[in-house]
BATOR-7935 format. One line per field, with one value per residue: residue number from 1; z, x, y of N, C-alpha, C in turn. Coordinates in steps of 0.1 Angstrom, whole numbers, plus 2048, in hexadecimal, padded with zeros to 3 digits. Each point is the difference from the previous one (the first is absolute). Layout:
<pts>
seq = NUM  ...
nz = Z  ...
nx = X  ...
ny = Y  ...
caz = Z  ...
cax = X  ...
cay = Y  ...
cz = Z  ...
cx = X  ...
cy = Y  ...
</pts>
This chain:
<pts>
seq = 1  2  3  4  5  6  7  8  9  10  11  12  13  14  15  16  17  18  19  20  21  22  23  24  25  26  27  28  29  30  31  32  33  34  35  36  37  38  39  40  41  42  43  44  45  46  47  48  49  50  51  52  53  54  55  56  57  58  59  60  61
nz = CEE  7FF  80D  7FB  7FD  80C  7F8  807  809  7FF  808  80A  805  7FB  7FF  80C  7FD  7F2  7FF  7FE  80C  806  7F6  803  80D  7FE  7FD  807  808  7F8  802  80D  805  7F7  805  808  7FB  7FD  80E  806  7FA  803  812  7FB  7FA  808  80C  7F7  803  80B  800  7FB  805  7F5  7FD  809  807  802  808  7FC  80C
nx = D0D  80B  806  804  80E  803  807  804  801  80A  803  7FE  7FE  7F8  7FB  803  801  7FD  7F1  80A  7F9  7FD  812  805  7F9  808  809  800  7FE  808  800  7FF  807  80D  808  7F7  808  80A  7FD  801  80E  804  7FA  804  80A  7FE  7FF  80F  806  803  801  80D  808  809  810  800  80E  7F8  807  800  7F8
ny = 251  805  7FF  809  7F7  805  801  7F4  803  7FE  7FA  804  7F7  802  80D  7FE  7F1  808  7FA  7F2  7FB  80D  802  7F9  801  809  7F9  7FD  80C  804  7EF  7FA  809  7FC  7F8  805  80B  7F6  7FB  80A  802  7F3  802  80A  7F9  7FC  80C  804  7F3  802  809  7F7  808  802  7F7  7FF  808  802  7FE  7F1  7FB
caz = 7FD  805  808  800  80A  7FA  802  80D  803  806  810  800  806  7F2  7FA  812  801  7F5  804  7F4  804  7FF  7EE  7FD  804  7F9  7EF  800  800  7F6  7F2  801  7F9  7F0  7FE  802  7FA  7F4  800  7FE  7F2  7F5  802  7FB  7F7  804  7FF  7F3  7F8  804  7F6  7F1  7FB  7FA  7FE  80C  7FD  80E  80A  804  807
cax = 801  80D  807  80E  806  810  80D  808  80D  80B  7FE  80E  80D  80B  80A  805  80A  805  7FC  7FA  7F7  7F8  7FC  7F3  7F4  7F9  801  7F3  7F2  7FC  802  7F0  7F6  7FE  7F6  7F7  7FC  800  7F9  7F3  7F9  7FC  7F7  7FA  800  7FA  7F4  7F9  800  7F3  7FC  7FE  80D  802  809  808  807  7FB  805  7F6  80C
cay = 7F2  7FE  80C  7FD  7FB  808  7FA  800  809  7F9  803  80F  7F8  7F7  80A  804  7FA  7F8  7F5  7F9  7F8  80C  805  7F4  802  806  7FD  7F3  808  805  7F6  7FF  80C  804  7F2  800  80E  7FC  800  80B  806  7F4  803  809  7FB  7EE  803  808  7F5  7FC  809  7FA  800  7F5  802  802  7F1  7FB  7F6  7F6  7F8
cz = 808  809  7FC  80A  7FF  800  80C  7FF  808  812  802  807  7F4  7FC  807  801  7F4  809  7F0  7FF  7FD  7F6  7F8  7FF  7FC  7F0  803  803  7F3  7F2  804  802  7F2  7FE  803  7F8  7ED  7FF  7FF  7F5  7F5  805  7FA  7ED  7FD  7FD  7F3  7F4  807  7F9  7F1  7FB  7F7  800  80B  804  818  801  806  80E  800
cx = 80C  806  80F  807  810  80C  807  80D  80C  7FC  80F  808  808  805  80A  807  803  7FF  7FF  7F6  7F6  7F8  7F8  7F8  7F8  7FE  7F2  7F4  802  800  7ED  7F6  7FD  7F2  7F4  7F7  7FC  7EF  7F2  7FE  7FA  7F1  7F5  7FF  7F5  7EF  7F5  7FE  7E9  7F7  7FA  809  806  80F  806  80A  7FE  808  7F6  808  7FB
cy = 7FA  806  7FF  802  809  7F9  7FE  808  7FC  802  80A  7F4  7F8  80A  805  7F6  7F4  7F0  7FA  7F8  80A  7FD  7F6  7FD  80F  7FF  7F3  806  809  7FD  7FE  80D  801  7F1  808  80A  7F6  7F1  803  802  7F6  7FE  808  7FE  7F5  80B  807  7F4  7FC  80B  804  805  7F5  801  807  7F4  7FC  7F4  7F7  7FB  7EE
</pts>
């Protein structure tokens, strides 16, 4: 159904020269990797409600 996706990994130049700009950017690929993982899952919520699932608390947007 889903491929999963692995967590980003810091680049070695941010770790090689304590870059703050780096760090950031990796804190912003891995605020929208969580974004995306938490997605999926309301995805999959959304689909067992299609289902008949009842009382699911699914995220509407």
């Amino acid at each position: 159904m889903f491929e999963q996706e692995r967590k980003p990994l810091p680049d070695i130049a941010i770790l090689q020269q304590n870059s703050e700009e780096g760090y950031r950017q990796h804190q912003r690929n891995k605020d929208e990797w969580g974004q995306r993982g938490w997605d999926r899952l309301n995805d999959v919520c959304l689909w067992f409600e299609e289902q008949g699932v009842k009382a699911l608390p699914c995220k509407r947007d």
